[in-house]
N, C-alpha and C positions, 0 to 999 in steps of 0.2 A: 366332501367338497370336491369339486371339477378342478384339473388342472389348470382350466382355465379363469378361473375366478379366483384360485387362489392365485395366479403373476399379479393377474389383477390390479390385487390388493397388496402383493408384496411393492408394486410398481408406486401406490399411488404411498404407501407407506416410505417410501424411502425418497422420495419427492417431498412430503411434510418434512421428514430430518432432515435433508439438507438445505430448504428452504430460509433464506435471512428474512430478518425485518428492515422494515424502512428508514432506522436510527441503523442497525448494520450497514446497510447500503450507502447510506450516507456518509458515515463515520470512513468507510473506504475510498469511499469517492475523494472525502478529504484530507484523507492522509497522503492519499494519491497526488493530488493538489500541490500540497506540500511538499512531497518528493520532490515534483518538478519543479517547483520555485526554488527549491534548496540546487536543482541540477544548474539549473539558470546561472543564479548567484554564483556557484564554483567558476562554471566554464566565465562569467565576466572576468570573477576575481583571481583569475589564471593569471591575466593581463598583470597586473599589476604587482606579484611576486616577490619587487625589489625593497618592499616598503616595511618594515619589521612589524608594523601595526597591523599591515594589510594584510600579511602574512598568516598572523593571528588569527582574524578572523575568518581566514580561507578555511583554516583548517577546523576552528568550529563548522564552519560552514559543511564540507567534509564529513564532521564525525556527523552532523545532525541529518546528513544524507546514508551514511551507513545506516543509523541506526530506524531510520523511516525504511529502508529497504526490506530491515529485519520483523518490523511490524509488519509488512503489507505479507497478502499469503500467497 
């Protein structure tokens, strides 16, 4: 086999493995989505700090933007 046939086909074989599907690309897209709504939400609920309840749910707000960070690749 020619060295050229065989890049070739190393080339088109490693384009098939890293290739996603359409529910992957999706599924990214959405968590991406949510990231940013989750970033939204903090920077609003910055503002308001002083409120013990408000506070609470910044810092949910927070961990559920950490932890969308650590999904996304």
């Amino acid at each position: 086999m020619e060295l050229k046939t065989i890049n070739k086909l190393y080339l088109e074989l490693s384009q098939i493995s890293t290739a996603k599907t359409k529910r992957e690309l999706e599924l990214e897209f959405g968590i991406g989505e949510i990231r940013s709504c989750a970033v939204k939400l903090s920077k609003k609920m910055d503002g308001f700090m002083s409120h013990k309840k408000i506070c609470d749910i910044t810092l949910i707000i927070k961990e559920i933007n950490d932890l969308s960070n650590d999904l996304l690749p």
